[in-house]
LUMMIVO-112138 format. One record per residue (C-alpha): residue number from 1; x, y, z; residue in three letters. Coordinates in steps of 0.02 Angstrom, whole numbers. Layout:
% LUMMIVO-112138
resi / east / north / up / resn
NUM / X / Y / Z / ALA $
...
END
This chain:
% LUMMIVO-112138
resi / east / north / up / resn
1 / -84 / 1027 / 698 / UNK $
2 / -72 / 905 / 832 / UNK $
3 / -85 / 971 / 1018 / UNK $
4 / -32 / 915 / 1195 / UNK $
5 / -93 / 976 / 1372 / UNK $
6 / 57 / 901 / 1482 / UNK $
7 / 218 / 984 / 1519 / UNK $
8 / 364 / 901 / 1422 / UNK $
9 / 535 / 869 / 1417 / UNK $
10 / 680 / 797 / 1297 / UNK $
11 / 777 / 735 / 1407 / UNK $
12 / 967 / 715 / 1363 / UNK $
13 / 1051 / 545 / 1364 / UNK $
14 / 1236 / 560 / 1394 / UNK $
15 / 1325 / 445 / 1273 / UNK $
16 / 1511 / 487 / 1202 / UNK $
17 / 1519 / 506 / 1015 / UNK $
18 / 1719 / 567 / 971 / UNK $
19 / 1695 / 625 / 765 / UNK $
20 / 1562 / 762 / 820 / UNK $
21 / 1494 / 820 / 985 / UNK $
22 / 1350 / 940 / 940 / UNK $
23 / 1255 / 767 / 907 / UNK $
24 / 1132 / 714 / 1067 / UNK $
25 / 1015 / 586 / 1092 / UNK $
26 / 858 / 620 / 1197 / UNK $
27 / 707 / 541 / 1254 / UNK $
28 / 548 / 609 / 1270 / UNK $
29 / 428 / 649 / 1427 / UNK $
30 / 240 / 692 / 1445 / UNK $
31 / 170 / 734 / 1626 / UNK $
32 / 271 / 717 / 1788 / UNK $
33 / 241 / 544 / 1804 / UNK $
34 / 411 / 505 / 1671 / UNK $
35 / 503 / 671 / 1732 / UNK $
36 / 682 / 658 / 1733 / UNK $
37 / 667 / 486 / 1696 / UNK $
38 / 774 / 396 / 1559 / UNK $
39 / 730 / 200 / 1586 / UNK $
40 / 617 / 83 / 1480 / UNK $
41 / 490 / -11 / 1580 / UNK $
42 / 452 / -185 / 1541 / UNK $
43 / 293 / -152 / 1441 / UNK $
44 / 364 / -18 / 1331 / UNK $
45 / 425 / -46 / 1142 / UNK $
46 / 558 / 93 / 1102 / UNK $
47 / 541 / 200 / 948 / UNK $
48 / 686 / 305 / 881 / UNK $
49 / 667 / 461 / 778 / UNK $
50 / 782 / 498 / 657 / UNK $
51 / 756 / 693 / 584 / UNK $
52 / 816 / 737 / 402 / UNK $
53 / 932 / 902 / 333 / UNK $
54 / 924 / 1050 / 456 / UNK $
55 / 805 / 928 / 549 / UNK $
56 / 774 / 926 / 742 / UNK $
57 / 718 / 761 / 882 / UNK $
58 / 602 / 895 / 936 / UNK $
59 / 494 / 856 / 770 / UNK $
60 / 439 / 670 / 856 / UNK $
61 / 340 / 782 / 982 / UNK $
62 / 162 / 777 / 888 / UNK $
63 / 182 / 548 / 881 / UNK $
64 / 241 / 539 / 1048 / UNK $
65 / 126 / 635 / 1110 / UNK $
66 / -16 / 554 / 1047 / UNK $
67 / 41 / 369 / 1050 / UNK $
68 / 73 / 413 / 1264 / UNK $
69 / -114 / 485 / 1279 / UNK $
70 / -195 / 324 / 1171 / UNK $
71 / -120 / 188 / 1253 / UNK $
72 / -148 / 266 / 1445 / UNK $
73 / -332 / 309 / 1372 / UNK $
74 / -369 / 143 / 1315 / UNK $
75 / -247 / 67 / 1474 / UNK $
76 / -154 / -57 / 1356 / UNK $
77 / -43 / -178 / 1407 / UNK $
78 / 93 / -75 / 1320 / UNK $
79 / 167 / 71 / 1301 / UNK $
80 / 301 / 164 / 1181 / UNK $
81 / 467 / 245 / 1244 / UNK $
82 / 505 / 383 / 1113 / UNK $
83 / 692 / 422 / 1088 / UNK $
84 / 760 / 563 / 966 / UNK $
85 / 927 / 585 / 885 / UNK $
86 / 978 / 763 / 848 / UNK $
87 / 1108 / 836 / 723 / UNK $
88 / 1111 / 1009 / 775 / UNK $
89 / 1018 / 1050 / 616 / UNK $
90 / 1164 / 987 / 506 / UNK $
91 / 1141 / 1015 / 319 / UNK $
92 / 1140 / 817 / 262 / UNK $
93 / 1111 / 814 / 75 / UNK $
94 / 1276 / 932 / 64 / UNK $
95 / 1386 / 796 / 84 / UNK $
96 / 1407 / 583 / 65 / UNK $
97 / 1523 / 599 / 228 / UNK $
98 / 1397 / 681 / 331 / UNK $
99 / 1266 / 561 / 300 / UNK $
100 / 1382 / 421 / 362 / UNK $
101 / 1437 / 499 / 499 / UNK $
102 / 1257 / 530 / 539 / UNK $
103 / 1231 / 353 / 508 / UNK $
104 / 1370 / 303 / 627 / UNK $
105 / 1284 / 400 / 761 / UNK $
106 / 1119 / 301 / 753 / UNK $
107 / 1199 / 142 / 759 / UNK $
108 / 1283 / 212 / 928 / UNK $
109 / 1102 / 262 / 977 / UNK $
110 / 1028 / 111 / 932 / UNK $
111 / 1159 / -5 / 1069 / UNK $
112 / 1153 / 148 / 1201 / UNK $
113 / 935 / 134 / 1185 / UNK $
114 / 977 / -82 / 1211 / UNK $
115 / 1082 / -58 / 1353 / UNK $
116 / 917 / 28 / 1442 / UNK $
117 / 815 / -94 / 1425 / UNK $
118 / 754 / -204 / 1551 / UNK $
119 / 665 / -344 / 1441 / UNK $
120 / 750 / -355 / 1257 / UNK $
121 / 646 / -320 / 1122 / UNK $
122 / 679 / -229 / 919 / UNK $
123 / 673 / -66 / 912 / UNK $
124 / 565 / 37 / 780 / UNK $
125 / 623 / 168 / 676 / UNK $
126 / 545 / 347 / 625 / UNK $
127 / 645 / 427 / 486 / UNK $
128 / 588 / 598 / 411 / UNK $
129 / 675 / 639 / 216 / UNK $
130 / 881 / 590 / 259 / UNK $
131 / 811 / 515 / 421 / UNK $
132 / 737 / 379 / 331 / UNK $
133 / 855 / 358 / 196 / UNK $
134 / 968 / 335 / 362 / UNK $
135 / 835 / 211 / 417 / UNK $
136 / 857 / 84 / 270 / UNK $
137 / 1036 / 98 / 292 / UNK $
138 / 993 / 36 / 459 / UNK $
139 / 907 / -123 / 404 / UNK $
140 / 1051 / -177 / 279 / UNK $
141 / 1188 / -170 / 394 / UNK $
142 / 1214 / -360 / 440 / UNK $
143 / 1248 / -318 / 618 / UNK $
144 / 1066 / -231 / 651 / UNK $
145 / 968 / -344 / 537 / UNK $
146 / 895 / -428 / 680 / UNK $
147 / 863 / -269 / 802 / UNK $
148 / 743 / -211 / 687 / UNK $
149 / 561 / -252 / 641 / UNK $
150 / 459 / -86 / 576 / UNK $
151 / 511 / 63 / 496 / UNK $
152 / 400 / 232 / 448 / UNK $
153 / 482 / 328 / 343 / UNK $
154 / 386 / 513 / 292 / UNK $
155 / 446 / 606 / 127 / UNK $
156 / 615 / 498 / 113 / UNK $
157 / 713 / 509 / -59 / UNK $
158 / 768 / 317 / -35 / UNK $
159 / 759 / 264 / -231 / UNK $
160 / 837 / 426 / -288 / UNK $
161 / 944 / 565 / -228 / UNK $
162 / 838 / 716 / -265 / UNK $
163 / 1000 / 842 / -281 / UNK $
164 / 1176 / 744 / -337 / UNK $
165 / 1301 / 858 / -241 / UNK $
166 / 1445 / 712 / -221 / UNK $
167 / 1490 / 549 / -286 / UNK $
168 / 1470 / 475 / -102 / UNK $
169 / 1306 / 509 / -76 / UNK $
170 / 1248 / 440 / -256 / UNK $
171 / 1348 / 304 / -209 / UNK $
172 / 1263 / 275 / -46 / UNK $
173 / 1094 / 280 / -124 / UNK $
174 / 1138 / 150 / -253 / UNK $
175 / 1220 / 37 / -114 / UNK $
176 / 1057 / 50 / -21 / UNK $
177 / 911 / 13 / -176 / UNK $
178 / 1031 / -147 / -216 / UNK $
179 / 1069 / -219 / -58 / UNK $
180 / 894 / -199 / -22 / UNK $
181 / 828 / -300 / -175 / UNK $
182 / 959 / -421 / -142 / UNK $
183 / 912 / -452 / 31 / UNK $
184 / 745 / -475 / 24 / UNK $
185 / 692 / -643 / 34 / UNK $
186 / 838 / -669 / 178 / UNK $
187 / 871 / -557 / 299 / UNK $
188 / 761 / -422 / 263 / UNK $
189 / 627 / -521 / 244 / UNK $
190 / 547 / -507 / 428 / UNK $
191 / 575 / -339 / 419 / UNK $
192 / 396 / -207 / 372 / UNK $
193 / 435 / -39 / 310 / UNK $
194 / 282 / 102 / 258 / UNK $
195 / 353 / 243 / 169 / UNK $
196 / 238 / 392 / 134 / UNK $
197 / 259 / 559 / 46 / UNK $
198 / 169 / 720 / 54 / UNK $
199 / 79 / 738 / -121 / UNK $
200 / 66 / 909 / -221 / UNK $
201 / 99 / 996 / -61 / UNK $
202 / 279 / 917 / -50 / UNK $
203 / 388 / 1024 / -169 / UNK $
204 / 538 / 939 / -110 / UNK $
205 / 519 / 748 / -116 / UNK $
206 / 414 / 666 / -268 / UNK $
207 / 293 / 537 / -229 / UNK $
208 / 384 / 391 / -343 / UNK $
209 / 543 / 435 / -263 / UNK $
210 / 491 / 313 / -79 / UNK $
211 / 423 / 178 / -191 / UNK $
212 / 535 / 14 / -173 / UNK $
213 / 517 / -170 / -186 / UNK $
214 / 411 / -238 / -38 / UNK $
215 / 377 / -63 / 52 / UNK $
216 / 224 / -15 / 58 / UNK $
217 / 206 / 181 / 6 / UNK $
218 / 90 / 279 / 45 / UNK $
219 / 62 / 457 / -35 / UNK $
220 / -56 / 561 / 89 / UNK $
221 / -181 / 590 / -42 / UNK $
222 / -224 / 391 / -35 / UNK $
223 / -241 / 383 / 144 / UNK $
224 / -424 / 402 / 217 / UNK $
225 / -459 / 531 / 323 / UNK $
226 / -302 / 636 / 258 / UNK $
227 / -324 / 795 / 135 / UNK $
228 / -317 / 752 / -40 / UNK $
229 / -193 / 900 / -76 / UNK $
230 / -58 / 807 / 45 / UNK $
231 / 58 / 890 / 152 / UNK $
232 / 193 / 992 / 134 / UNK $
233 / 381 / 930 / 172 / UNK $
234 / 374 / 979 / 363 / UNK $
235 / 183 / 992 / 377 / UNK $
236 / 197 / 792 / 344 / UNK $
237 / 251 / 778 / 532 / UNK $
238 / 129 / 872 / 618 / UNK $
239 / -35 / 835 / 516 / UNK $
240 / -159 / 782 / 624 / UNK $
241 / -262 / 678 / 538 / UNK $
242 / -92 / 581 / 468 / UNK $
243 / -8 / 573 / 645 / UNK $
244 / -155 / 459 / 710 / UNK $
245 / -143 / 362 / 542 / UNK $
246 / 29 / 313 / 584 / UNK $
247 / -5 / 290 / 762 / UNK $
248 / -144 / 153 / 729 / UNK $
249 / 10 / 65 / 624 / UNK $
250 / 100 / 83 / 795 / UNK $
251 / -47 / 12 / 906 / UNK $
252 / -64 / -122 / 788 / UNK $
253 / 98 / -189 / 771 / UNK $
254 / 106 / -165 / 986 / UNK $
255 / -62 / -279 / 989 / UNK $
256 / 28 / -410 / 864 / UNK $
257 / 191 / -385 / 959 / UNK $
258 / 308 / -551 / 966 / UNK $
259 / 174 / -649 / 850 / UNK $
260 / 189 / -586 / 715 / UNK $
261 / 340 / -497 / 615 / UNK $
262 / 328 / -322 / 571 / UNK $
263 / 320 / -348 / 369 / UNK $
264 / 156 / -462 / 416 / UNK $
265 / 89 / -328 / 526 / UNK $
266 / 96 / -191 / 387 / UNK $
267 / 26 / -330 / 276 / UNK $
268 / -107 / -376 / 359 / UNK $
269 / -151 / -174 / 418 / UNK $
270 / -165 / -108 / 230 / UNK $
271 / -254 / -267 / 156 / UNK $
272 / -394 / -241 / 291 / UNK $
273 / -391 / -82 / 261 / UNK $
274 / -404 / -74 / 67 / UNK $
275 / -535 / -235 / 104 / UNK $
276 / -643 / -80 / 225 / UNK $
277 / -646 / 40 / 91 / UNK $
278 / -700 / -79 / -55 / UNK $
279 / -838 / -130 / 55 / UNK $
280 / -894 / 48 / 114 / UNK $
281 / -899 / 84 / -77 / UNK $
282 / -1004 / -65 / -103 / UNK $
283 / -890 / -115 / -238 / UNK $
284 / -857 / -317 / -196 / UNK $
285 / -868 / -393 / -44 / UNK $
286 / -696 / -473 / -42 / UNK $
287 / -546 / -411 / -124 / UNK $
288 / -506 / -571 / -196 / UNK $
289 / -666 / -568 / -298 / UNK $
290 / -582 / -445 / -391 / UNK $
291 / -519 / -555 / -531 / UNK $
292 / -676 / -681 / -552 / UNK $
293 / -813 / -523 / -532 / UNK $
294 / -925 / -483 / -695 / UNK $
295 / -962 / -302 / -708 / UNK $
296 / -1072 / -263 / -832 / UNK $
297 / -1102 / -85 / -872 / UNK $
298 / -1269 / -6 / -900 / UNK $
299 / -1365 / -135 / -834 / UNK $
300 / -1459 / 15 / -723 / UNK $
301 / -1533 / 90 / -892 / UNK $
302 / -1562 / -63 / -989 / UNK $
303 / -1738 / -57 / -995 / UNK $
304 / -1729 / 126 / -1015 / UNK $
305 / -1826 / 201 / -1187 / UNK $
306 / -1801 / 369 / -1254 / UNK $
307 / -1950 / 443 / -1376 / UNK $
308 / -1839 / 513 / -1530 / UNK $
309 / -2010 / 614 / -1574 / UNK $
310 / -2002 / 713 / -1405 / UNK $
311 / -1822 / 752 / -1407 / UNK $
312 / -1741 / 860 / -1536 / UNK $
313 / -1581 / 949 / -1541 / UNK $
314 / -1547 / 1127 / -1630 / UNK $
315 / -1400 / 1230 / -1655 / UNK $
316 / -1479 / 1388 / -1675 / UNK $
317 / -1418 / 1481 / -1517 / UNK $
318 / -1589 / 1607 / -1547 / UNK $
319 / -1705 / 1437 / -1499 / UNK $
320 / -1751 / 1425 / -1331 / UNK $
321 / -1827 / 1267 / -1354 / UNK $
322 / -1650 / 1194 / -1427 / UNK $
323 / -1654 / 1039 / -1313 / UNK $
324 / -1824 / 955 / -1255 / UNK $
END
């Protein structure tokens, strides 16, 4: 569980939307220093949360939280403005229609957060299971290709559908895994996503299911630091241990901000760290040694000499003495 000691508010951000009006975008305030305040400072990268089925914005609580107290602990040059999209717990896997609607929404969300902001800069997404699915549908729509540059998506079905209710939302699914392929060494290719899925614990959402060309997925169980079992479909948000995982992806790509893109970030993140753990193992000392390194097995008990006239084995289960 991850905690917070300020008071806090979601506060609403008017914005007209005509197909539904039980949709509401918010933005999220720790301590009375950002009460009842809506605007995006130069400093601050904005971060949109996008929930999944019968999912709420108040779910980004645990990552905001903790991304506002690092960054004002460690007084960085930057900061994170968290925003939140809410679909008054709409059922999204029922229905193709609803998850374009929903879709339609974010892309509303996405112009109302640029109109806020004082210096211009590409927004990152957070989807959780439909939430990210939505996310990806983000990145292949020509006319956001280039207002985008990270995306975290946690226990998204984004290769497969994991219950086939309508044509649409097959259709939608298949639409997004090929434009996605087809896109990738154009204009996707600036663009870093991380996908990761709970585990065992997730009884919803199979790992394979987030695994796509060029994203880098993550399963909880492989991440250091994080239980082995996973997390469970919901738990996945408020994990501790995996909520400061993500937000050192965050702080990095804020230190790397505007030199480098936000596929080299997520890169250049996992190779170190895969590089850290090979080296805390004492496996190699580089990673790219991996191909030209000789292991030879046994060489420990090479020189090592058993007497056969000391050691004898017996079956009988009556000897006591049956191995010495």
């Amino acid at each position: 569980m991850t905690y917070m000691y300020r008071k806090l508010q979601f506060l609403d951000i008017p914005m007209a939307y005509r197909p539904s009006n039980k949709y509401s975008l918010s933005v999220y305030n720790e301590g009375y220093r950002w009460w009842n305040k809506s605007t995006i400072e130069a400093g601050q990268i904005p971060v949109l949360f996008i929930p999944g089925s019968q999912g709420s914005a108040k779910q980004i609580r645990s990552l905001a939280s903790l991304m506002q107290n690092k960054t004002e602990m460690r007084y960085a040059d930057f900061s994170f403005r968290f925003f939140a999209v809410d679909f008054d717990e709409e059922i999204t896997f029922f229905n193709g229609n609803i998850i374009n609607r929903q879709l339609d929404y974010v892309m509303h969300a996405v112009r109302k957060i640029q109109s806020m902001m004082r210096v211009k800069r590409k927004i990152v997404l957070v989807g959780h299971s439909y939430g990210g699915m939505i996310s990806l549908l983000m990145t292949i729509h020509p006319d956001f290709q280039n207002d985008i540059d990270l995306v975290i998506v946690k226990g998204a079905p984004i290769n497969q559908q994991p219950v086939v209710v309508d044509w649409l939302s097959m259709r939608l699914n298949r639409f997004l895994v090929n434009q996605w392929n087809l896109l990738q060494s154009t204009d996707l290719k600036h663009i870093g996503v991380v996908a990761y899925t709970g585990g065992l614990r997730d009884y919803l959402i199979q790992d394979e299911w987030s695994a796509m060309r060029n994203i880098t997925h993550r399963p909880l169980w492989a991440i250091d630091g994080v239980s082995d079992l996973g997390a469970d479909h919901l738990a996945i948000l408020w994990c501790n241990e995996f909520v400061r995982h993500v937000s050192r992806v965050l702080y990095s790509y804020a230190e790397s901000l505007d030199k480098l893109t936000g596929r080299q970030v997520v890169d250049n993140f996992y190779k170190n760290e895969v590089d850290r753990d090979i080296k805390r193992a004492n496996l190699i000392s580089h990673i790219r040694e991996v191909p030209t390194k000789e292991i030879k097995l046994g060489e420990k008990y090479e020189d090592l000499r058993i007497n056969k006239n000391n050691t004898h084995f017996s079956s009988n289960p009556n000897d006591s003495k049956s191995f010495q």
